[in-house]
N, C-alpha and C positions, 0 to 999 in steps of 0.2 A: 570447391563447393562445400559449403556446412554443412553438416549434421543433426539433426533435434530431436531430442526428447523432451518429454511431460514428465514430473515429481509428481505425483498425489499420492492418494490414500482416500481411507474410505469414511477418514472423518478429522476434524481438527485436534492439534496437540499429541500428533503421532512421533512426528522427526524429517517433515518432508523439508523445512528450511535449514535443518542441520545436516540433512542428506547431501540437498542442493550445493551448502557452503563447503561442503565436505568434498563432493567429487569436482567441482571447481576447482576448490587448492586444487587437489591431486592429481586432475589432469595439466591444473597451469604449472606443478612442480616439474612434471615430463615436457613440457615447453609448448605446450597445446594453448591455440590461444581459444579462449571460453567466454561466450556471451548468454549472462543471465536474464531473464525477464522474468515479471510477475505475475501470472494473471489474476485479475481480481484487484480490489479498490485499496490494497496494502499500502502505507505511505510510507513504512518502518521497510519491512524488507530490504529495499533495494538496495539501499546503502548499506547492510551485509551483503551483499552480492558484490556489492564494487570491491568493499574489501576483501573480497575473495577472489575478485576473476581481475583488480587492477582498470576494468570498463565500468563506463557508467553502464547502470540497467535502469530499466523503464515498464511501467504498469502496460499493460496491453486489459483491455475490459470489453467484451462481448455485450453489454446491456448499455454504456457508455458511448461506445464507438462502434462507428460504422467501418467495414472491410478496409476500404480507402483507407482511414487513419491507420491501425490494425498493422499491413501491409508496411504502411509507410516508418513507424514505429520497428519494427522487425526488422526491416532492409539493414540496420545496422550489422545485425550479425550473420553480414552477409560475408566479410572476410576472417569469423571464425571458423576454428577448427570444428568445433561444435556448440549448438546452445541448448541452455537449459532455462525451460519456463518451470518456476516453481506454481505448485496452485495453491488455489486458496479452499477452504473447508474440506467436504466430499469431494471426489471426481466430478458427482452432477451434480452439487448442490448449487443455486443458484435462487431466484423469482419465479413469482409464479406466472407473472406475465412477460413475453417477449419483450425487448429494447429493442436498441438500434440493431445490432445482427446477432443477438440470444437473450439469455438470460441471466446471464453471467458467469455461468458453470467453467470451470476449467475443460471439463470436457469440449466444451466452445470449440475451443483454441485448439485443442488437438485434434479437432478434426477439421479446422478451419486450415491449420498448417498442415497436417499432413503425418502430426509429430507423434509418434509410440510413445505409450504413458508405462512409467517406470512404476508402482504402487510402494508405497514403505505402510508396511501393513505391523500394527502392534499385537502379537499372540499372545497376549497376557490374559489367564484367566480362559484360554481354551487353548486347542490345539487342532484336531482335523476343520474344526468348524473355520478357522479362518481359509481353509480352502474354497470352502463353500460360498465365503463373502468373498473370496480373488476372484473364481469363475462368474459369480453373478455379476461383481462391475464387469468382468470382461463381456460378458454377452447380452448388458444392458443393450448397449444403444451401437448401432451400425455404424460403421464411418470411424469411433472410435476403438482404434488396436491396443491390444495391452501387449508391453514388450517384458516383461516378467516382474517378477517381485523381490523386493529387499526386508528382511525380516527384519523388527527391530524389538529389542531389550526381552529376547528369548532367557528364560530362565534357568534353564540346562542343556546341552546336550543331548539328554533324551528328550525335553520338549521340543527340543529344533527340530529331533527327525523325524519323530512325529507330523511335526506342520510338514518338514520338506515331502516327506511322502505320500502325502496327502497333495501336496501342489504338485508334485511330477506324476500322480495317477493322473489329476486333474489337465494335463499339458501342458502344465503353467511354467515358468524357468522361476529359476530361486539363485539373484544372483550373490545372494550371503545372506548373513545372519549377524545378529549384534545384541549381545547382552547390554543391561543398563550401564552407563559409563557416566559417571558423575562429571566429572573435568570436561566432559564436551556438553555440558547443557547448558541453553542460553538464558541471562536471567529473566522474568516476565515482572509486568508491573499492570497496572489496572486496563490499558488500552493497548495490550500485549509486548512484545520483547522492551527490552530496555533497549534503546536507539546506539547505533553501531557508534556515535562521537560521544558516548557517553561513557563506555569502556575499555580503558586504558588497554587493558588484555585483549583485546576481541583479535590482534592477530595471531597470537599465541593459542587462543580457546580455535578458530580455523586451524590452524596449524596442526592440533590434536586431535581435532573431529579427521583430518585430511588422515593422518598416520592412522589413527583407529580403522577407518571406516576403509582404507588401503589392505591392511591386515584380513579382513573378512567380510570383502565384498570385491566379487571379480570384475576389475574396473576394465581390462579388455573385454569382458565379456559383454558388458554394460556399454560402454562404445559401439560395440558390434549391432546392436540393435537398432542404433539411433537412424532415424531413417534421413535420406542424402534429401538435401532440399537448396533449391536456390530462390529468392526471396522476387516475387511478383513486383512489376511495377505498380505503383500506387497511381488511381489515377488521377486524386490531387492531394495537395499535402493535409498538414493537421490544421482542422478548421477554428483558431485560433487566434484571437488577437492581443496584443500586451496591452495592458494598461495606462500605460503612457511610456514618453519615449526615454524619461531617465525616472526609475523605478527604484526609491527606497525598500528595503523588503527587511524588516525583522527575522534575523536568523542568530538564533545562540537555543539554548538548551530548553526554553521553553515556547519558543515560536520554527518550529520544524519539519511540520506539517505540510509539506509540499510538493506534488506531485513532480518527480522530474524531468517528466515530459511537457511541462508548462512552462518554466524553466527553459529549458532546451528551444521552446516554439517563440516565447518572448525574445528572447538573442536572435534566432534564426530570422524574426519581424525588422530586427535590427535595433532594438532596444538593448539599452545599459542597465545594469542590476546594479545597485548600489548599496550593499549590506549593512545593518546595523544590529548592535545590540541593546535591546531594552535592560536586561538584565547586569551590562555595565553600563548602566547608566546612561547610555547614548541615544539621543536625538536623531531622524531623520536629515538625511543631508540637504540641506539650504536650495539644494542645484538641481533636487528633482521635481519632476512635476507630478508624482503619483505618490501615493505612500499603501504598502500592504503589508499586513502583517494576518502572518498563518497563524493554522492552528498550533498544539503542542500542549505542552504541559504548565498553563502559568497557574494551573491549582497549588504545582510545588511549591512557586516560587512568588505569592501572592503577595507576602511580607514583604519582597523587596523590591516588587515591582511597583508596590504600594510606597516606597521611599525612596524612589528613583526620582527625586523632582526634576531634573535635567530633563529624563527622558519623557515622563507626563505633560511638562512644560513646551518641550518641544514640538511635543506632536499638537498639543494642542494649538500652538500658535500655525503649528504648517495648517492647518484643519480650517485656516481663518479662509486660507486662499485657492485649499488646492483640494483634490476629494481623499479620501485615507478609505480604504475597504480594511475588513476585519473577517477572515473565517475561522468558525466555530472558538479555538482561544483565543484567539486575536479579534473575535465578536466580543468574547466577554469582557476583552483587557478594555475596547471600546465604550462599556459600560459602565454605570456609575459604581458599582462595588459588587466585587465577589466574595461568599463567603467561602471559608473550606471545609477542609473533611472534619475538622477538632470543632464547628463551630465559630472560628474567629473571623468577623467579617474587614476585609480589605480593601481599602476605596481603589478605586481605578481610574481611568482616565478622565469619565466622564462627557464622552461627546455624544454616546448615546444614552437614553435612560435604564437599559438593558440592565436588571441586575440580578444575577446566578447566584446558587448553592450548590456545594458538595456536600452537607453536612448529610440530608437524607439524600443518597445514592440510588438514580433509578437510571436504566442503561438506556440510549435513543440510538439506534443500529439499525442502518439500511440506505439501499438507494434514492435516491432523490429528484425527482423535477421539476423545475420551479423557473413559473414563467413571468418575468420582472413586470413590476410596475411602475419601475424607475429604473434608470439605468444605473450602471455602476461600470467603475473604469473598467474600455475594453467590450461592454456590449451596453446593448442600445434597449428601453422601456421596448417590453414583447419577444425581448428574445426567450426563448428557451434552454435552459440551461440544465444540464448534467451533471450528477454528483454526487455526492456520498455522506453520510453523517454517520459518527462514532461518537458518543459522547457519554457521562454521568451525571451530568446537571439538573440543574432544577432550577425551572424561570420562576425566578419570583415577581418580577414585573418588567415587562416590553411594552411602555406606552409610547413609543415613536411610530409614526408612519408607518404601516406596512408597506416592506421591499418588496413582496413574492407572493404569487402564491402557489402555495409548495405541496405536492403529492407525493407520497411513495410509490415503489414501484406495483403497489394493485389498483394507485388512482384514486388514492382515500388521501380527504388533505388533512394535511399535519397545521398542527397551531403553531413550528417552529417557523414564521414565515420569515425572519429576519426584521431588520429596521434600516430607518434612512433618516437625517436629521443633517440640516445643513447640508456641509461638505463631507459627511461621513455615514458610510454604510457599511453593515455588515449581517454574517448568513451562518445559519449552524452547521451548511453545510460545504465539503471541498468541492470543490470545482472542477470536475474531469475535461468538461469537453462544451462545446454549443451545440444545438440541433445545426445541421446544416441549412 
């Protein structure tokens, strides 16, 4: 029978995803097998997890997914030793309106599972006061337990016992403390961490977060909390369909934006993934009938995706016959030309007339639902669709067919509704899940 705990804190850019990678290694170093999950619409994470627990991990989302999914998702780390869901912002931060079975708060998930929340709390800049913020998340909201706290980038000795004194008046556990440690920080870039295939070290920087955070944080004691859980029957699986049955999918450094629980649900449909790189040059393979390409970073790499004639040529000719979706970078790569962040504008594929700027930076961040008015591979005009947009762009003109039309999560529609044109479609934002 597994075990779980919750990672949070009581706000983002604490140390919960370095906690998380940290006590991973360290319990997989003691030969404990460990399954991570995410909660919350993170597409970066997971793949620090895998590189840390050797398992794939997987988004689990309380305003995305209903129980059933959730449940079924989970079941995996039903023959770990223990799991760990990292969260995402606050404890409760989340919408302001219900989804499918919350809001999307990490707190969701722990009381949906069952699982005691770990807190990595930053004391910087005070000292008794952060007790006062540990006992208030713990006696927020009912149904979620708090299994104690990990202090992190304490400043001295005397500031630590300061906090710890103040959390053990409080009842709170303090299961260590950690001054700031430069060699375990993970790097960031404008849409957060720099992605786990990108840094050649990232087993090494685990490796050191593991031995640091082993040193001064009592990982028996942090075990002992986790509370025993065995994983409910789903009562059907993930409501999901693939694309088509042999699926080109753009994957290299700047198309990698993709959930890997969709992924996972395309195979399990019984669909072939057939990978390519835009960024070396490569074309779609001749033999599929779908073509997608995610989001990611192609503002980096705009120059030379803008000189890939291979790969523009190719897609363009699959596009003659077959449908190509495009989310959020792989909308823009869609488009007639992106600028970037220096001002240098980049022609792009051109299937759709979509075409973006980075030059003036304004952030688009939030939930999404967006219900088709055309289909696209995989669901059908009127479905309802679930998902997520993170982005810095700036439309500068979308005159194709409106694909959607799209709300955030308070029911206020957004002007990002996507486009359709021919055999190519594409949306700003990623795709979690369908309304059932």
């Amino acid at each position: 029978m597994a075990a779980g705990l919750v990672i949070s804190a009581p706000a983002s850019g604490v140390g919960k995803t370095t906690l998380t990678l940290a006590l991973a290694r360290a319990w997989r170093n003691r030969g404990l097998n460990v399954q991570c999950f995410k909660s919350g619409p993170d597409y970066i994470d997971p793949a620090f997890h895998a590189a840390a627990t050797g398992r794939a991990s997987v988004n689990v989302d309380s305003w995305a997914m209903d129980r059933g999914t959730i449940a079924q998702l989970v079941s995996r780390g039903a023959d770990a030793d223990i799991v760990l869901a990292e969260g995402s912002m606050g404890l409760f931060d989340g919408v302001a309106a219900r989804g499918v079975s919350g809001v999307g708060a990490t707190a969701d998930i722990a009381e949906m599972m069952g699982w005691p929340v770990v807190l990595v709390i930053d004391p910087s800049g005070q000292a008794q006061t952060a007790a006062a913020i540990a006992a208030g998340l713990r006696d927020y909201r009912p149904g979620v337990r708090l299994a104690g706290v990990v202090l992190n980038r304490v400043a001295s000795l005397r500031h630590e016992d300061l906090v710890r004194r103040a959390l053990n008046d409080s009842g709170i556990a303090v299961f260590g403390a950690m001054p700031r440690h430069a060699e375990i920080s993970l790097p960031k870039r404008h849409l957060g961490l720099v992605q786990a295939e990108e840094q050649a070290e990232i087993g090494k920087l685990i490796d050191e977060a593991a031995r640091f955070v082993a040193e001064r944080v009592d990982l028996d004691a942090v075990l002992r909390s986790a509370a025993s859980w065995s994983p409910q029957p789903a009562a059907n699986g993930l409501n999901v369909t693939p694309p088509g049955q042999r699926i080109a999918l753009a994957r290299d450094a700047a198309f990698s934006f993709v959930y890997p629980h969709m992924l996972e649900a395309w195979r399990a449909a019984g669909a072939e993934i057939l990978p390519f790189s835009p960024l070396a040059d490569e074309a779609p393979d001749a033999s599929a009938d779908v073509c997608w390409l995610p989001g990611g970073y192609p503002e980096l790499h705009a120059g030379k995706i803008a000189a890939n004639a291979r790969f523009r040529g190719g897609l363009r000719a699959f596009a003659e016959t077959r449908p190509v979706h495009g989310e959020c970078g792989g909308y823009m790569v869609l488009g007639t030309a992106l600028t970037d962040a220096d001002g240098v504008r980049h022609e792009m594929t051109g299937l759709l007339g979509l075409e973006t700027s980075f030059a003036k930076r304004r952030m688009h961040l939030g939930y999404r639902l967006a219900e088709l008015a055309a289909a696209i591979p995989g669901h059908r005009s009127g479905a309802r669709l679930r998902g997520h947009e993170f982005h810095y762009s700036t439309i500068l003109a979308q005159p194709d067919t409106l694909l959607a039309v799209v709300h955030d999560a308070t029911g206020a529609v957004i002007a990002e509704t996507g486009s359709q044109r021919g055999h190519a479609t594409g949306t700003f934002f990623h795709l979690i899940a369908e309304d059932r």
